[in-house]
C-alpha positions as a Markdown table, in Angstrom:
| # | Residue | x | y | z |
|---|---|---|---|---|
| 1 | Unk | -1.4 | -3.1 | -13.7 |
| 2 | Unk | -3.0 | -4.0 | -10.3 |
| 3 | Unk | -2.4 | -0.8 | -8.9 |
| 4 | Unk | -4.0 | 1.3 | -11.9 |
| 5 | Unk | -7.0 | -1.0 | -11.8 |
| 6 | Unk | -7.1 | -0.6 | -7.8 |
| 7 | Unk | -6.9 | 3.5 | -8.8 |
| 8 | Unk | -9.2 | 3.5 | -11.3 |
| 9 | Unk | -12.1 | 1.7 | -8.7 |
| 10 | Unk | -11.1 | 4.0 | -5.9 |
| 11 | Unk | -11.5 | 7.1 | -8.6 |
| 12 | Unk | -14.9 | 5.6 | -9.9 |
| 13 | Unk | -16.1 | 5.2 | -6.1 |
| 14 | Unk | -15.1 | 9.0 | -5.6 |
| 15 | Unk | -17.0 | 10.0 | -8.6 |
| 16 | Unk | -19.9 | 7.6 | -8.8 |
| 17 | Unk | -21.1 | 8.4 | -5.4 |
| 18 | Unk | -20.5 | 12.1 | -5.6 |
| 19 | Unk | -22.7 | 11.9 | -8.7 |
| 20 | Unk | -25.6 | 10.1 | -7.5 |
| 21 | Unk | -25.7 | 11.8 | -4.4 |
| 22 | Unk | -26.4 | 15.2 | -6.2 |
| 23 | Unk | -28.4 | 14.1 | -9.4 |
| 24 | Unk | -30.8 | 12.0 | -6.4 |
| 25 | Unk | -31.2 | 15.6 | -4.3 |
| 26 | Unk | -31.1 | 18.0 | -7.3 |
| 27 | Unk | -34.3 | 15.8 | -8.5 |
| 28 | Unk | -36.2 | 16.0 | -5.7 |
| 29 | Unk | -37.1 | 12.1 | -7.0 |
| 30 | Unk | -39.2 | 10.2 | -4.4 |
| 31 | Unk | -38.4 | 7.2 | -7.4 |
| 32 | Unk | -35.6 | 5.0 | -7.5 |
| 33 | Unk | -32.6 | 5.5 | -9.5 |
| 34 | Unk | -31.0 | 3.0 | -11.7 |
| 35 | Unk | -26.9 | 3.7 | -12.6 |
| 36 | Unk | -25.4 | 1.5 | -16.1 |
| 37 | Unk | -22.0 | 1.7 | -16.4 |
| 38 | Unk | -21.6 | 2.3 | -20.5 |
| 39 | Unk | -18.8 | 1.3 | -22.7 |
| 40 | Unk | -16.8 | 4.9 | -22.9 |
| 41 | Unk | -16.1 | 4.1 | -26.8 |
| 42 | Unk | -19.6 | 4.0 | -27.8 |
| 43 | Unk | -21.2 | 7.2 | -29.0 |
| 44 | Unk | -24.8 | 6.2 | -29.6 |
| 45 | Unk | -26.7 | 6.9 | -26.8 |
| 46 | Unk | -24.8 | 10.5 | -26.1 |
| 47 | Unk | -25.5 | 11.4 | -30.1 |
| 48 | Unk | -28.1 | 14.4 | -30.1 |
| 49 | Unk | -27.8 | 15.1 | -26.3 |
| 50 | Unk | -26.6 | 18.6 | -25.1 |
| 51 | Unk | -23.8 | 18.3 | -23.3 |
| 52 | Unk | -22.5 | 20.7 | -20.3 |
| 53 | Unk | -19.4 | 19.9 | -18.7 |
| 54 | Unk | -17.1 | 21.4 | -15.8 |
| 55 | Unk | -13.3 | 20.5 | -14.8 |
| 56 | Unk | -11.6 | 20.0 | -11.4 |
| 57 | Unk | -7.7 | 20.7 | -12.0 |
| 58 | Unk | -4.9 | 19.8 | -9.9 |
| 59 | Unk | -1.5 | 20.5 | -10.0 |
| 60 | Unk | -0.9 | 17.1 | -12.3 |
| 61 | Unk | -4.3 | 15.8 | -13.1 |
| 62 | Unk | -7.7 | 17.3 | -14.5 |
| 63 | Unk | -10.9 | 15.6 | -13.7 |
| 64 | Unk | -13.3 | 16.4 | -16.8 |
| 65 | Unk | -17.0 | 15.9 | -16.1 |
| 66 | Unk | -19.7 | 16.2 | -18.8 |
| 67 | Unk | -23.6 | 15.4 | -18.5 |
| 68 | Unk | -25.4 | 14.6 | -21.6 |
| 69 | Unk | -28.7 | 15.5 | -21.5 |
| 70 | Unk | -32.2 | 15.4 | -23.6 |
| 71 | Unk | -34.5 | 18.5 | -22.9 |
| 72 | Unk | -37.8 | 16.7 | -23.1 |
| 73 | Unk | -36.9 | 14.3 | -20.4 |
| 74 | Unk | -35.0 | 16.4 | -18.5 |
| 75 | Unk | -38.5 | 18.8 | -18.1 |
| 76 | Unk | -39.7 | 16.3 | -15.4 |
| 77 | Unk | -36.9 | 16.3 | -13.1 |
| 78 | Unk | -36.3 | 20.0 | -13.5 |
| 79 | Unk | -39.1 | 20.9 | -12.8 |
| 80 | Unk | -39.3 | 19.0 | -9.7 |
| 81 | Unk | -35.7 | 20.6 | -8.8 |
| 82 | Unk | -37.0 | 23.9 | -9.5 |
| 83 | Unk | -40.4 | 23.5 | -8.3 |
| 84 | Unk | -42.0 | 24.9 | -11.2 |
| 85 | Unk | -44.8 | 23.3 | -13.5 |
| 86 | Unk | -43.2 | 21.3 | -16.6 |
| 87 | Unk | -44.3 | 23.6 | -19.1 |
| 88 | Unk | -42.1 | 26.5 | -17.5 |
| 89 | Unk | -39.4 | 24.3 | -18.1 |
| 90 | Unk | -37.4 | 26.1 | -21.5 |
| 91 | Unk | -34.2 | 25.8 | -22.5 |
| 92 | Unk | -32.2 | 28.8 | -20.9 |
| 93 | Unk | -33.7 | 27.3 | -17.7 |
| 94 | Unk | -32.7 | 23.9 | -18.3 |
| 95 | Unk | -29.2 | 25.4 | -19.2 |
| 96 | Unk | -29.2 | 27.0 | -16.1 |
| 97 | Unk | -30.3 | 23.9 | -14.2 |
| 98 | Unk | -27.6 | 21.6 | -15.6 |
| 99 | Unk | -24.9 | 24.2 | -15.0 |
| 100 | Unk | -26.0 | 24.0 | -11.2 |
| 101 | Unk | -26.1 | 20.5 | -11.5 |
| 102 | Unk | -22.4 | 20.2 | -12.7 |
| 103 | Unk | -20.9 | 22.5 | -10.2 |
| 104 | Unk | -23.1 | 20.8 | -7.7 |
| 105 | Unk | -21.5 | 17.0 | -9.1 |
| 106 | Unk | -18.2 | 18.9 | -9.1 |
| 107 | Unk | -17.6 | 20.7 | -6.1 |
| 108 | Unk | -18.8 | 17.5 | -4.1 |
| 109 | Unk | -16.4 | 15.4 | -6.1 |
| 110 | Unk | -13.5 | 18.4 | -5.3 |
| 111 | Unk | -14.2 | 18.1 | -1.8 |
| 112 | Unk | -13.3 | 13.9 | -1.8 |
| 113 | Unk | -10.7 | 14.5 | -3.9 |
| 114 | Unk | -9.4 | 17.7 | -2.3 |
| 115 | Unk | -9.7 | 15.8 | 2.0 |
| 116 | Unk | -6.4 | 13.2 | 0.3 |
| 117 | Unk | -4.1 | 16.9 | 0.0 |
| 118 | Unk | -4.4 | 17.9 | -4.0 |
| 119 | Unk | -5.0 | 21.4 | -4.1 |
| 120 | Unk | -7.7 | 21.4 | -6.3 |
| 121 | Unk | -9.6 | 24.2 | -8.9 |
| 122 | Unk | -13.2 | 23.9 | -9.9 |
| 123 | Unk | -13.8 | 25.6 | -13.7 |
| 124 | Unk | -17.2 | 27.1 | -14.3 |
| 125 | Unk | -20.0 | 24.9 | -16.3 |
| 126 | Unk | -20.2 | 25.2 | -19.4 |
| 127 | Unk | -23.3 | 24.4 | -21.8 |
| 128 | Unk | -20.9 | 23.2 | -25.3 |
| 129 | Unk | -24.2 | 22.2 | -27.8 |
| 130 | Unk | -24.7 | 18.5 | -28.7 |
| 131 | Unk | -22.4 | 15.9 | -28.8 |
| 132 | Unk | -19.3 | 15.8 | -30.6 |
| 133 | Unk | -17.5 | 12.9 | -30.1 |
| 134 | Unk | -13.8 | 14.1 | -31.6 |
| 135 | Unk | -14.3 | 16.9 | -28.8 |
| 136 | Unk | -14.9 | 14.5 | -26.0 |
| 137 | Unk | -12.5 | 11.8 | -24.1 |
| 138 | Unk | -14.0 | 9.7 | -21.9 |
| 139 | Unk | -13.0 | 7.1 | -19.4 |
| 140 | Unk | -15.7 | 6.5 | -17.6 |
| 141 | Unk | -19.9 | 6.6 | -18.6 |
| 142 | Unk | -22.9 | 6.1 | -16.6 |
| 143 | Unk | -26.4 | 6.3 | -17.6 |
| 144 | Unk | -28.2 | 7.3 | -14.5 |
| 145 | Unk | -32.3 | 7.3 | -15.0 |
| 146 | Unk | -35.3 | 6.8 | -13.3 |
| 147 | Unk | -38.5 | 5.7 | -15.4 |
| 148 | Unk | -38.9 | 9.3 | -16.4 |
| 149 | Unk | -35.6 | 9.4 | -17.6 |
| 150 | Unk | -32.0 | 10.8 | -16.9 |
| 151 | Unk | -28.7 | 11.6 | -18.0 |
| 152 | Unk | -25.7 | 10.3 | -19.0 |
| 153 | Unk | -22.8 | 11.5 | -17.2 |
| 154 | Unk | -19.3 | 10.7 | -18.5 |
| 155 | Unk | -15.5 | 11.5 | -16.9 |
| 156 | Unk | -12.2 | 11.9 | -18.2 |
| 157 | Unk | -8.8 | 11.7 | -16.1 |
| 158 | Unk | -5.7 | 13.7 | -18.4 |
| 159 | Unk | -3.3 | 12.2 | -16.2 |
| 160 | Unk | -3.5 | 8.5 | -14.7 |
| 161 | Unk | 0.4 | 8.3 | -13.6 |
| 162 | Unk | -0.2 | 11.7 | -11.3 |
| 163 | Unk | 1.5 | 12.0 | -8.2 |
| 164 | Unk | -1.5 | 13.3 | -6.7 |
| 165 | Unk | -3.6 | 10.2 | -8.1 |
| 166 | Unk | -1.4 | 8.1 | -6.7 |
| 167 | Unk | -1.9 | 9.9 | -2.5 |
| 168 | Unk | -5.8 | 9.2 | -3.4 |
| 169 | Unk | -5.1 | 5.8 | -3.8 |
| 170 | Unk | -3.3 | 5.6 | -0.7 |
| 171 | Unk | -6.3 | 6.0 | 0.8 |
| 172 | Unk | -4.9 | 8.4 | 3.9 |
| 173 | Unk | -6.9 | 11.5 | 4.0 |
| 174 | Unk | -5.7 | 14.9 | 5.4 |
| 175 | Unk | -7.5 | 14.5 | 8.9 |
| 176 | Unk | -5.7 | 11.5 | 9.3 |
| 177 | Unk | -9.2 | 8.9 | 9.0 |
| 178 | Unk | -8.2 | 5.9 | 7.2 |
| 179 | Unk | -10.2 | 5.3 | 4.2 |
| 180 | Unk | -11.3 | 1.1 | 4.3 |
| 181 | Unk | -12.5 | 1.4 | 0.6 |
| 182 | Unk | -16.7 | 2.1 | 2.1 |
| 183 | Unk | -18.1 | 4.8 | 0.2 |
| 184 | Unk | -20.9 | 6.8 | 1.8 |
| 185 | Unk | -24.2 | 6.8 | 0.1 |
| 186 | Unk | -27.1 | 8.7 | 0.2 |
């Protein structure tokens, strides 16, 4: 049990940083963030959000990363991101944006993963509607926002007992740098 809960941090580390790294650049905010970790089993605050999503896979593991997301307040921080006046901010554009945003979020979080020796394939974003929640699993949700608001970003792991889980939690990276549990931020 310690060692899943030692995983599990290490895997929230990898993916929470990765995260807020790219939301903070892709928003061009000059305002500060706030991240809330959200239970995973409540549904409320994803209900009538669109939802675009992306998977990493490994050989034994697949890293699921969805971003729920409101169009109205979404229009600020696109159009910052985009550098276009809010009103030029429609739907196919935010689409667009979020896509980005997802491969962004994922190919950073690919990269961590990828530097402890999984071989790893990104998927391509994919905008799936509004919320569903018999679609979704979830282990993990954040709510990341500014005053303007945000989006809620959630993550599911298929396989926790992976092989390839368990090299990441050794913490030995491929170019032999010891990882001391330090994440790097911003």
């Amino acid at each position: 049990m310690k060692e899943d809960k030692a995983l599990r941090t290490k895997i929230v580390d990898v993916l929470l940083a990765n995260t807020l790294k790219c939301i903070f650049q892709a928003s061009h905010s000059k305002n500060q963030f706030h991240c809330i970790m959200q239970p995973p089993n409540k549904h409320e605050k994803l209900e009538n959000l669109f939802i675009s999503s992306i998977n990493i896979k490994a050989e034994d593991f697949t890293v699921t990363i969805g971003i729920g997301w409101h169009s109205e307040n979404m229009k600020v921080h696109i159009s910052k991101g985009i550098r276009r006046e809010t009103a030029e901010v429609n739907l196919d554009l935010a689409k667009g944006f979020i896509g980005e945003l997802c491969n962004g979020i994922a190919g950073a979080i690919k990269a961590d993963l990828a530097s402890y020796g999984p071989k790893l394939k990104l998927g391509l974003p994919e905008f799936t509607g509004t919320y569903d929640k018999d679609k979704w699993k979830k282990d993990f949700v954040f709510e990341i926002s500014d005053e303007k608001g945000g989006v809620l970003c959630f993550f599911h792991i298929d396989n926790w007992q992976s092989n390839e889980l368990q090299k990441i939690l050794g913490g030995q990276s491929i170019d032999g740098q010891q990882d001391e549990g330090e994440i790097e931020f911003l």
